[in-house]
N, C-alpha and C positions, 0 to 999 in steps of 0.2 A: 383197326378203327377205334378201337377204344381209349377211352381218357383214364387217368389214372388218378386224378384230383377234382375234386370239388369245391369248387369255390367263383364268387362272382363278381370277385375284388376287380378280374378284366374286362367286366364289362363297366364299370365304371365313367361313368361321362355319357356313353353312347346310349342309351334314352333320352338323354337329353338333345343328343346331335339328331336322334331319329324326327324331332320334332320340327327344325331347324331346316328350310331353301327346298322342302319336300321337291321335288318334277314329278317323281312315282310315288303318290302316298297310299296308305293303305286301304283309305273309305275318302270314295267322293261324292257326299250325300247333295252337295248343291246340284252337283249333275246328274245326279238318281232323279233328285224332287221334279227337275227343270221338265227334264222329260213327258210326266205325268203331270205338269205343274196344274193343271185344268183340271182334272179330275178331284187331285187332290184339295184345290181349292174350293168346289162345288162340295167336296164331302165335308171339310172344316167349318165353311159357313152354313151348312142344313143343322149341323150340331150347335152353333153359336145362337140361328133362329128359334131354333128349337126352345133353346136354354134348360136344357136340360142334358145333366152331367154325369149323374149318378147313370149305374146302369138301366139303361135301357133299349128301345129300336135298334142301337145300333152295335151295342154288345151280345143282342138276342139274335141277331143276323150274321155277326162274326162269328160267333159260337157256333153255328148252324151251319156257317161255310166252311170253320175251319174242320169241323167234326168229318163232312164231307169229302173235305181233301184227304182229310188222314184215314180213312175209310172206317171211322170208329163212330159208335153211338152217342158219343156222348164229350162235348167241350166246357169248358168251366174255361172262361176267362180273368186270370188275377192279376195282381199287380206287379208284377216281374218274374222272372227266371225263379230267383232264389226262393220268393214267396211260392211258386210252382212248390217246388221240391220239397219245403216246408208243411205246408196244405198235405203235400199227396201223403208223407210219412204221419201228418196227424190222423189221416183218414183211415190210416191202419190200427188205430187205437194201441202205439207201443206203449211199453209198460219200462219203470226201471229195472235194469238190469239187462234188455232184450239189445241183443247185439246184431247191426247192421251194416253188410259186408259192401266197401268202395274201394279205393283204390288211392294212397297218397299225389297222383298225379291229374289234379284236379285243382280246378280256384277253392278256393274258401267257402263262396256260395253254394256250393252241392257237398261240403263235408260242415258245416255251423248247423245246418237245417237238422242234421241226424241229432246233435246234441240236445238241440235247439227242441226236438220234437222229446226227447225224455231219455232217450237212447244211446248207446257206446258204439263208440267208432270203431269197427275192426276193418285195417288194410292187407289189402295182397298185392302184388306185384303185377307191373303191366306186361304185356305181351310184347317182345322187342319191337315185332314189327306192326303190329295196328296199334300200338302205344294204349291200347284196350285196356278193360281187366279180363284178364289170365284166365281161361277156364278151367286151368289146371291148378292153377294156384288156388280160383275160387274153389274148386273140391276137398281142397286138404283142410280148407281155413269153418267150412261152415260144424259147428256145434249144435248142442242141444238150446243153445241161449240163443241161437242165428233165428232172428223173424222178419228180414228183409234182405234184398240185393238190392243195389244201386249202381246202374251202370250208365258211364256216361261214353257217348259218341264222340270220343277227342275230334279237334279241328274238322268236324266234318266228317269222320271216318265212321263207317258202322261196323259196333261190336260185336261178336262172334254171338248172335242172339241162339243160335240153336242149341248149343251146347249149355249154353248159359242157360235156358230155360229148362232145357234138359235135366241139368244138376237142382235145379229149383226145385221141378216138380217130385224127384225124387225126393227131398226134404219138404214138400207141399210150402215151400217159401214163395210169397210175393215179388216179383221184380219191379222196379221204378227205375226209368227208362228216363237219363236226366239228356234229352237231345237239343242242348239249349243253344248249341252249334252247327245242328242238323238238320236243320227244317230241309225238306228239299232229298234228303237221301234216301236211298232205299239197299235193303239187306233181301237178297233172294225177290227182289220185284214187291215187296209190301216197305210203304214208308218206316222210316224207324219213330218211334214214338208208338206207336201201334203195337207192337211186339209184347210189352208185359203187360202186369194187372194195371199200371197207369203211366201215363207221357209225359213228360214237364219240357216245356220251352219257355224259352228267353224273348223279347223281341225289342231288346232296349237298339237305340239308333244305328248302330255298325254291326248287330246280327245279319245274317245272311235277311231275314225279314224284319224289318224293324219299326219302331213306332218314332213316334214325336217325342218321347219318354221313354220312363222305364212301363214297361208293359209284361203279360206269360201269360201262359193258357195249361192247363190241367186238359189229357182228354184219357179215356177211358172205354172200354163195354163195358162196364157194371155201374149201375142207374144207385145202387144204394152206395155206392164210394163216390159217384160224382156227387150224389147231396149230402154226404160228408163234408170233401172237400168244397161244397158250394157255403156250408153252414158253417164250417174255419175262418173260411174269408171272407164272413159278412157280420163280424162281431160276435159268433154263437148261436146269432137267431135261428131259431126251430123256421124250415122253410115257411111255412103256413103263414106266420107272425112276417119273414119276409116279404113274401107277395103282398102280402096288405099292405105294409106300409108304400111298398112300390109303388102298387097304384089309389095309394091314399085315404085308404079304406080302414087304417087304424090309429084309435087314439092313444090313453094310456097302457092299454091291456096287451101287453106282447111278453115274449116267453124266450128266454136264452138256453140251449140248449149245453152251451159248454161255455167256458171265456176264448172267446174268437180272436182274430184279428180283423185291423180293416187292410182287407187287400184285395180291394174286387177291380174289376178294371170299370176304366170308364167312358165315355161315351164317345170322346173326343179321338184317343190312340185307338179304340177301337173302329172309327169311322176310317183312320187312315188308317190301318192295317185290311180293312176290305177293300181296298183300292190297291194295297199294292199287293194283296194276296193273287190278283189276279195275274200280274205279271212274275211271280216265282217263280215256274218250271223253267220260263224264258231266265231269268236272273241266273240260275242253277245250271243251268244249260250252258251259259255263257261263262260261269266261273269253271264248268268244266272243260270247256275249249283250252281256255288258260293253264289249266294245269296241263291237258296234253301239250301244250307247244312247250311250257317248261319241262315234260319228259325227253322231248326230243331234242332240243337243245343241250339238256343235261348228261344224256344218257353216254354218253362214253365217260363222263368225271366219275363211274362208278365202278367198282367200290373203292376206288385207290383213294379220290378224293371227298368223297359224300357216298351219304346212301339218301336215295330215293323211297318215297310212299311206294308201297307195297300192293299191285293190284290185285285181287282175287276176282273170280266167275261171280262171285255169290253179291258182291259188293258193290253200289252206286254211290263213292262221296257225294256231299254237297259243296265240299270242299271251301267252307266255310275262310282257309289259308293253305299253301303248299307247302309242306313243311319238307325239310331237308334236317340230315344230320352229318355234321362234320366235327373232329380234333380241333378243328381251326375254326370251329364258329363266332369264336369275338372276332377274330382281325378280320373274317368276313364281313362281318355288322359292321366293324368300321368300314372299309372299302364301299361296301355300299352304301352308307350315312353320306360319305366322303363324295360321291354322284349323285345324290339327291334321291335314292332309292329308300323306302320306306323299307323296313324288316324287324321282327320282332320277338324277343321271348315271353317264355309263360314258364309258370309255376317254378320260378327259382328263386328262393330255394324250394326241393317238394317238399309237400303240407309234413311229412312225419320229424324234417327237421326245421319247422318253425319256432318258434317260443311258444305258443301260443298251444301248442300239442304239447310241450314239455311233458308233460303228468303224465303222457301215454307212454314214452320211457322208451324211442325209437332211437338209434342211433345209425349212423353215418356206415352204410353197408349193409342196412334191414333189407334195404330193398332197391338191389343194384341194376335193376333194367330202370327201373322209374330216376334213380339217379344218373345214369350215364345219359339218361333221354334230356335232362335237365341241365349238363352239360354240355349239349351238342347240337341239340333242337333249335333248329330257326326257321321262325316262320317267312312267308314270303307271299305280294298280295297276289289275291284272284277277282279280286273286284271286276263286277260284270262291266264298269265304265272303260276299263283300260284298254285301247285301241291294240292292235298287234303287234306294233311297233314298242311300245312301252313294256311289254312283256318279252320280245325279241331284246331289249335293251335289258333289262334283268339279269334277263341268262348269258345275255354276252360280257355283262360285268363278272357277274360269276367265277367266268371260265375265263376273263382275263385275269383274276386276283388267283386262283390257281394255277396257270399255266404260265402265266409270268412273271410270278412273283418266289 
């Protein structure tokens, strides 16, 4: 099964054909909203009456529900994914020099925040088969300089949290739990997010939960890291100084506790994500269907032709996509471009061979599971709208472009 070259000179063009006569796309948000279209409408116009944007009522009610869902104490609402990740690593107060262990096969947004926050990037290698990070790799790689883990739930899949928290605690390291793909999963029957000292999610438009925007949420048990992260992404203000001005009660006399950012969420994405929070488990539930009928469908093109997501006892994707891995992954993309079938890759090239990392000084064979993944990896949709027949038509494109070609 293995490739023996790296390069993505052959996917060339086929991004742009994925965009191009979709039948099978990968997010059909007009027929998400349609659905709920009432609900959603009732919660857009009580924010619009209101006229009020900044957080309030309805960020303090998200907060509250989503804390609920995740079974944790405590939610912090922000302004995206990436500002999540950001927020959670300031709230650790790193210092220069302190090195914080991820994983090259990841977006941009969950490795810029480590730099971003004062901190050195150190990669380990993912797991072949949860495309994870490595518990074993994490053990070799943590030092005396190691003051965080960053683990993220690829496409939905949850990370090996036990061992991973396992090696933490023997190092007494913090984990950040970047499940910006995962809302919806669960590792051993507890949500992922929930697992370390803090949770960061995503919920811009085509996440598994999404807003009107870009939107994230910060959650946690510990009340003095949530008002960390709450005092980040609200400019610095010392909370005290914030409440006031919340509800109007201050004039010039307020107090910044650090130089913050504005990244808090607001009234509007937070109205519409308590409306569609209620229908998750059903959304989740329904991307899970999908990914069983593409097992079965698939399951004999293995391992000759593809390898299949990996199921363990311990594990509940959300399956945010279904990823497959094949030698032949470009002329697949085209064949299914070429049917109108949506499919996708991620993180190619990975992050250690960007330009953009240059100065970290990785080269081409650092790190050969997260490269052959990069290679070979295609995504495929799970979208809760696609009827069974559009999914049956997937798999049978598939398994015509291999067995007939």
């Amino acid at each position: 099964m293995a490739s023996t070259n790296f390069s993505t000179r052959a996917t060339s063009g086929v991004k742009t054909m994925l965009t191009q006569n979709l039948i099978i796309p990968g997010a059909r948000l007009p027929q998400q909203h349609a659905a709920i279209q009432t609900e959603l409408d009732q919660a857009v116009a009580g924010v619009i009456r209101r006229a009020v944007f900044t957080p309030g009522q309805e960020v303090e009610a998200f907060e509250a529900e989503f804390a609920a869902y995740m079974g944790v104490k405590y939610a912090v609402g922000v302004s995206s994914g990436s500002a999540a990740v950001l927020l959670a690593l300031k709230a650790l107060n790193l210092q220069p020099g302190d090195e914080v262990i991820s994983t090259p096969q990841v977006d941009i947004s969950a490795s810029a925040p480590v730099t971003q926050a004062g901190a050195q990037l150190v990669w380990v290698d993912i797991h072949p088969h949860s495309y994870n990070l490595d518990p074993e790799q994490l053990a070799a790689a943590v030092t005396s300089r190691t003051r965080a883990i960053v683990v993220a739930h690829m496409y939905g899949n949850p990370a090996e949290m036990q061992p991973i928290l396992g090696i933490a605690a023997r190092h007494n390291l913090p984990v950040i739990e970047d499940a910006a793909l995962a809302v919806g999963a669960t590792y051993r029957g507890q949500p992922v997010g929930s697992w370390g000292m803090l949770g960061c999610f995503s919920f811009s438009p085509g996440k598994i939960l999404g807003a009107f925007g870009k939107a994230g949420m910060v959650v946690t048990h510990d009340a003095a890291l949530a008002q960390q992260v709450r005092m980040w992404s609200s400019y610095g203000f010392d909370l005290a100084s914030l409440k006031a001005i919340e509800r109007g009660e201050i004039g010039a006399q307020f107090e910044y506790e650090a130089e913050g950012f504005n990244a808090r969420l607001d009234e509007l994405h937070a109205a519409v994500l308590r409306v569609k929070l209620r229908y998750l488990d059903e959304w989740v539930r329904r991307r899970r269907e999908n990914a069983g009928l593409y097992r079965e469908i698939l399951a004999d093109l293995e391992p000759e032709h593809m390898l299949l997501p990996q199921d363990t006892p311990e594990t509940e994707p959300a399956f945010r996509v279904f990823v497959i891995r094949s030698p032949r992954r470009d002329g697949l993309m085209r064949h299914l471009a070429k049917s109108g079938i949506w499919s996708g890759l991620n993180y190619v090239p990975p992050l250690h061979l960007q330009p953009v990392y240059g100065y970290l000084g990785c080269r081409l064979g650092d790190f050969p599971q997260t490269e052959q993944v990069a290679r070979e990896l295609l995504c495929l949709p799970t979208i809760p709208e696609l009827a069974r027949q559009e999914v049956e038509k997937v798999g049978e494109t598939i398994r015509e472009y291999f067995l007939r070609s």
